[in-house]
C-alpha positions in Angstrom: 0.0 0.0 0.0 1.1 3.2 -0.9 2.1 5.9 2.1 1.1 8.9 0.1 -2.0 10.1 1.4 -2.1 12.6 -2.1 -2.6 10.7 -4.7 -2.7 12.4 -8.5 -5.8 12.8 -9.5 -7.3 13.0 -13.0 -8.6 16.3 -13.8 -11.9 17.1 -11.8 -14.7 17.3 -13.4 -18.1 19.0 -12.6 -19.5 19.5 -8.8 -16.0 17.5 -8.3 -13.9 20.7 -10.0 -15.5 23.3 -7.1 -13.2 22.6 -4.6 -10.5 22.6 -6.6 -11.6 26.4 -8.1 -12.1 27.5 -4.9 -8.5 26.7 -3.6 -6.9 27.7 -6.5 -8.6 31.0 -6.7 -8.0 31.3 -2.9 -4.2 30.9 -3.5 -3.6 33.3 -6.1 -6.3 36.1 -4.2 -3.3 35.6 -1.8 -0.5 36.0 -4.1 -2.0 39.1 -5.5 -2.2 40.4 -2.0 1.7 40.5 -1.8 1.8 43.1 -3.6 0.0 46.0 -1.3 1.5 44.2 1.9 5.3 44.4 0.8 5.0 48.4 0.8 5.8 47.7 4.3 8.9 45.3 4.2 10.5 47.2 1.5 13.3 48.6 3.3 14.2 45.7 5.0 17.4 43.4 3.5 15.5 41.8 0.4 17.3 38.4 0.8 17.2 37.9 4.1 13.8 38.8 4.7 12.9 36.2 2.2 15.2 33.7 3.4 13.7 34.5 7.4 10.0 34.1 5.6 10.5 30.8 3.7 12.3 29.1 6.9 9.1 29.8 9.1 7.0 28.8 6.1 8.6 25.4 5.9 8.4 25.0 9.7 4.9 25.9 10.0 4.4 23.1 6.8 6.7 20.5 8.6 4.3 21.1 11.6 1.0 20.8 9.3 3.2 17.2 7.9 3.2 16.2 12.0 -0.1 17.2 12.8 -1.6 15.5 9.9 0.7 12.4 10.3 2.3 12.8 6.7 5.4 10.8 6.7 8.6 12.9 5.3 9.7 10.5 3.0 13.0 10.4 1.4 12.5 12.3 -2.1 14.6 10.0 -4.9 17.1 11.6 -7.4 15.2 13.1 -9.6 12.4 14.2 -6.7 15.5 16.0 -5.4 16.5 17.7 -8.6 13.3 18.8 -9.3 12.7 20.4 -5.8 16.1 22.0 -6.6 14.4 23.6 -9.5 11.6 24.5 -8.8 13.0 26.1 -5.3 15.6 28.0 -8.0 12.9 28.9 -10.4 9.4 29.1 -8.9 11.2 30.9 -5.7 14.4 32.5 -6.0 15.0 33.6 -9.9 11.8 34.2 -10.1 12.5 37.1 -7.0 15.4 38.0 -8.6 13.9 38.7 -12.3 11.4 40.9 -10.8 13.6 42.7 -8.7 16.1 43.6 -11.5 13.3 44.0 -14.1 11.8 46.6 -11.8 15.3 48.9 -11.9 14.6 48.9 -15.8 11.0 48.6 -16.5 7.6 50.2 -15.1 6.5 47.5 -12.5 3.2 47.4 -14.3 5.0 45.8 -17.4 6.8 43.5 -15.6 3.5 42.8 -14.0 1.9 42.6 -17.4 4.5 40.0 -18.8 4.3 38.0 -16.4 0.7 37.9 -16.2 0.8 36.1 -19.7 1.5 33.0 -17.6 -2.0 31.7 -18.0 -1.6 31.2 -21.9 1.8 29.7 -21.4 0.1 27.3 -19.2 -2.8 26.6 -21.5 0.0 25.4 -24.2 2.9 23.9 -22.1 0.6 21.8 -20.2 -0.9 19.8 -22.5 2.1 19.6 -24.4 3.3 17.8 -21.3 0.9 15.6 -21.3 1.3 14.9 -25.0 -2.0 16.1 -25.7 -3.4 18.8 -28.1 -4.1 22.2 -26.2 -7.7 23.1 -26.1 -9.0 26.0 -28.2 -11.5 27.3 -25.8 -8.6 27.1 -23.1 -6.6 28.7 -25.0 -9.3 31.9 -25.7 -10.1 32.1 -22.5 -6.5 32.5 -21.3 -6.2 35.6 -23.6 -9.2 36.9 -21.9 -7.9 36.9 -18.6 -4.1 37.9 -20.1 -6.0 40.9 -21.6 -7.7 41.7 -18.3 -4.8 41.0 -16.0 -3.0 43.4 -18.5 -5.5 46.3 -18.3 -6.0 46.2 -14.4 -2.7 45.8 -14.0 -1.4 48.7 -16.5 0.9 49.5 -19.1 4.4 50.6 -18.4 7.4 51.4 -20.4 10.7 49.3 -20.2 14.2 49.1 -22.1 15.0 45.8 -23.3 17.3 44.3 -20.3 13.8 45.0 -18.5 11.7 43.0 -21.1 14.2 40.5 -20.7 14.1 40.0 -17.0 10.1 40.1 -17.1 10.4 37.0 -19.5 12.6 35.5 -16.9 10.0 36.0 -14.7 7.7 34.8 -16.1 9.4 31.4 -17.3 9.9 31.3 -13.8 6.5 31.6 -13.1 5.5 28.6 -15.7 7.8 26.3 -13.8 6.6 26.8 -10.5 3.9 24.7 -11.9 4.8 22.5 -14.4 7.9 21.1 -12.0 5.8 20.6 -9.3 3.2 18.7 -11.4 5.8 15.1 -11.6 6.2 15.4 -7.9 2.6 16.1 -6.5 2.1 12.5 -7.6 4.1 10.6 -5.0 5.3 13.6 -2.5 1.5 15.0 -2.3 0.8 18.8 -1.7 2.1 18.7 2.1 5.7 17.6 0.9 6.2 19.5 -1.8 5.2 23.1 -0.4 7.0 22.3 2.9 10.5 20.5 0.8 10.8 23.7 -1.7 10.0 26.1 1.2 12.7 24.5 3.0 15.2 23.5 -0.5 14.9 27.4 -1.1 16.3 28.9 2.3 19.9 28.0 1.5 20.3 29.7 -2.1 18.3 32.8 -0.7 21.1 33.3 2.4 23.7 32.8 -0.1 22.6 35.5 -2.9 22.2 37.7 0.8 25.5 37.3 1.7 27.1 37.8 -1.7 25.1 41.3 -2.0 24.3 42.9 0.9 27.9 40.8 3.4 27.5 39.7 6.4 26.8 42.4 8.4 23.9 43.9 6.8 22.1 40.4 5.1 19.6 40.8 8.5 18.6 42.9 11.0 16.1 43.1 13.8 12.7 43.7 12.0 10.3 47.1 13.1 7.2 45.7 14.4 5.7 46.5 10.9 8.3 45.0 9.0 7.6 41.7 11.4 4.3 41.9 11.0 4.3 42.0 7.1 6.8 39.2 7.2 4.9 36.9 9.2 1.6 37.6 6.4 4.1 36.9 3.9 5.1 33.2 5.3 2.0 32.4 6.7 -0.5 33.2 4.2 1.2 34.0 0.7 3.9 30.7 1.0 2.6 28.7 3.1 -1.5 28.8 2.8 -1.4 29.8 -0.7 0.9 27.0 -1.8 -0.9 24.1 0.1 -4.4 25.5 -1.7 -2.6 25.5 -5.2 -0.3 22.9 -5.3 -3.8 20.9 -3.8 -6.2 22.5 -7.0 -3.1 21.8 -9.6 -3.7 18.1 -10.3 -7.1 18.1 -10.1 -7.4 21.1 -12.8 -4.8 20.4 -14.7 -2.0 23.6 -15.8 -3.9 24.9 -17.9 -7.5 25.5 -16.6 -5.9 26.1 -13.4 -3.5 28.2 -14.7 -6.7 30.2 -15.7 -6.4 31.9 -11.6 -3.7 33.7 -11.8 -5.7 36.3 -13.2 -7.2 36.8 -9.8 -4.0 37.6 -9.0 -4.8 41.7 -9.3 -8.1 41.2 -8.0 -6.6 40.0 -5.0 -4.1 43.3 -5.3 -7.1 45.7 -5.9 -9.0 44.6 -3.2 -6.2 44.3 0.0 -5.1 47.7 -1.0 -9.0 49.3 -0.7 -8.9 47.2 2.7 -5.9 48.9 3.3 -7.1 52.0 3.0 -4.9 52.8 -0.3 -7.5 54.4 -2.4 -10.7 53.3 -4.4 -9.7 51.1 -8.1 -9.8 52.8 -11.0 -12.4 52.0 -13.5 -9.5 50.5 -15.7 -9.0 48.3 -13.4 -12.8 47.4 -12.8 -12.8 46.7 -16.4 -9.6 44.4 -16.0 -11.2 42.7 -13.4 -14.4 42.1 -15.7 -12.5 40.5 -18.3 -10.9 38.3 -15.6 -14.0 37.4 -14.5 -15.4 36.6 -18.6 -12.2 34.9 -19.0 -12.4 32.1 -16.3 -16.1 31.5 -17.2 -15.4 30.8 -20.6 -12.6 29.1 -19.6 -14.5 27.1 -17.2 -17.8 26.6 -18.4 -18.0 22.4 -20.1 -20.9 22.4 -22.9 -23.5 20.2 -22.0 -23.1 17.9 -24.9 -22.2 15.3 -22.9 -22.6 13.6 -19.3 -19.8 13.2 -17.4 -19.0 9.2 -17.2 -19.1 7.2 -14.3 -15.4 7.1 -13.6 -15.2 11.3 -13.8 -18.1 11.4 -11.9 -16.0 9.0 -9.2 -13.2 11.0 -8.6 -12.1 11.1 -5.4 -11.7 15.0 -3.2 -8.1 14.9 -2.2 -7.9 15.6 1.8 
């Protein structure tokens, strides 16, 4: 008998698909809140602040493993490379590319180009999967691009910034497609807790090769702790469990479909905030976010799902 309590799952499919669009719009509403909560670790040591928040991520998911009785089972060789790269990719380039694309580009483009992510998933998965990509997916992924695009904004950008943003947003792709091979035997749990962990090393040594030894951490401000502590908590360690739980069952590219919630999630922590109303631009982005995974979404009734869809199992 197996000892993974995750099992892969075949894309869900009708009432069985809720779930799954619940937690994987839940974990990209909390990705897109990063981005009004970071105003207020900005000053503090880039590296090391990430490097502090991933390490109490991947304690508070080694403590989820215990309390749930997960095992922490040895990863094989090519478990271990992939956690390598997807901790390099999905984590810390991906940090990286946006950092240095914002010193030569308007953070909306970056923002823009890396919103594309949702097409790229609609093609590379079911490439993957050596399948043909699906038209209506496909559509619907420009829908949400071109939303994602208009709430987010147009910028202007030389082309070193263009070039990072691309980075970025390869990076983005891969925090999904690599985890895909090892969500089968390691299960949700594992994964978000090992590349948490993997990733914690490679950030204290890009911290100590910029900023030295002296000034790679420092004691935090009570906002800058605070705004860490959302930051591992909620954006690494909640959001990853609910995506890396809604991946399998959706498949990349339908599920790669949330990520334009990603400036919903933006628009609306900032107006709890108290940053300022949305513009109508970006009430019309969020409209076309909105069209986009309902397309995107919506299965014609032409036929009824079969007994085995209609069998798969809710992953706990």
């Amino acid at each position: 008998m197996s000892n993974n309590p995750h099992p892969a799952a075949p894309p869900a499919v009708g009432a069985h698909a809720w779930p799954a669009y619940g937690r994987a719009a839940g974990a990209m509403f909390l990705v897109g809140s990063l981005a009004a909560v970071s105003g207020v670790v900005n000053d503090y040591p880039f590296y090391g602040g990430q490097a502090a928040r991933y390490l109490v991520s991947a304690l508070l998911l080694f403590a989820v493993a215990y309390g749930r009785r997960i095992p922490l089972i040895r990863p094989t060789r090519r478990e271990a490379l992939l956690l390598i790269a997807l901790a390099a990719t999905g984590l810390v380039l991906f940090n990286l590319f946006v950092i240095e694309g914002t010193k030569h580009a308007n953070p909306a483009i970056v923002g823009t180009i890396v919103g594309t992510v949702p097409i790229v998933l609609a093609l590379a998965g079911p490439v993957m999967h050596r399948t043909r990509p699906s038209a209506r997916i496909i559509v619907a992924a420009s829908i949400v691009v071109a939303g994602t695009a208009l709430a987010s904004g147009l910028g202007t950008s030389d082309t070193q910034g263009i070039l990072y943003s691309i980075g970025a947003l390869a990076c983005e792709a891969c925090f999904s497609l690599l985890a895909l091979p090892l969500l089968v035997r390691l299960g949700p749990v594992r994964v978000s807790a090992y590349t948490a962990a993997t990733s914690v090393p490679m950030l204290i040594a890009l911290g100590l090769l910029t900023d030295g030894p002296t000034r790679f951490l420092r004691t935090p401000t009570l906002g800058e702790l605070t705004g860490l502590a959302y930051l591992a908590i909620l954006v690494s360690g909640i959001a990853f469990l609910l995506w890396y739980r809604a991946l399998p069952m959706l498949g990349p590219d339908r599920a790669g479909l949330f990520a334009g919630i990603i400036p919903v999630g933006t628009i609306l922590t900032s107006l709890l905030l108290g940053f300022g109303l949305p513009a109508p631009a970006e009430l019309a982005g969020v409209a076309l976010v909105i069209t986009g995974l309902l397309v995107g979404l919506h299965r014609p009734r032409t036929s009824a799902p079969t007994a085995a869809a209609a069998a798969i199992p809710t992953q706990v």
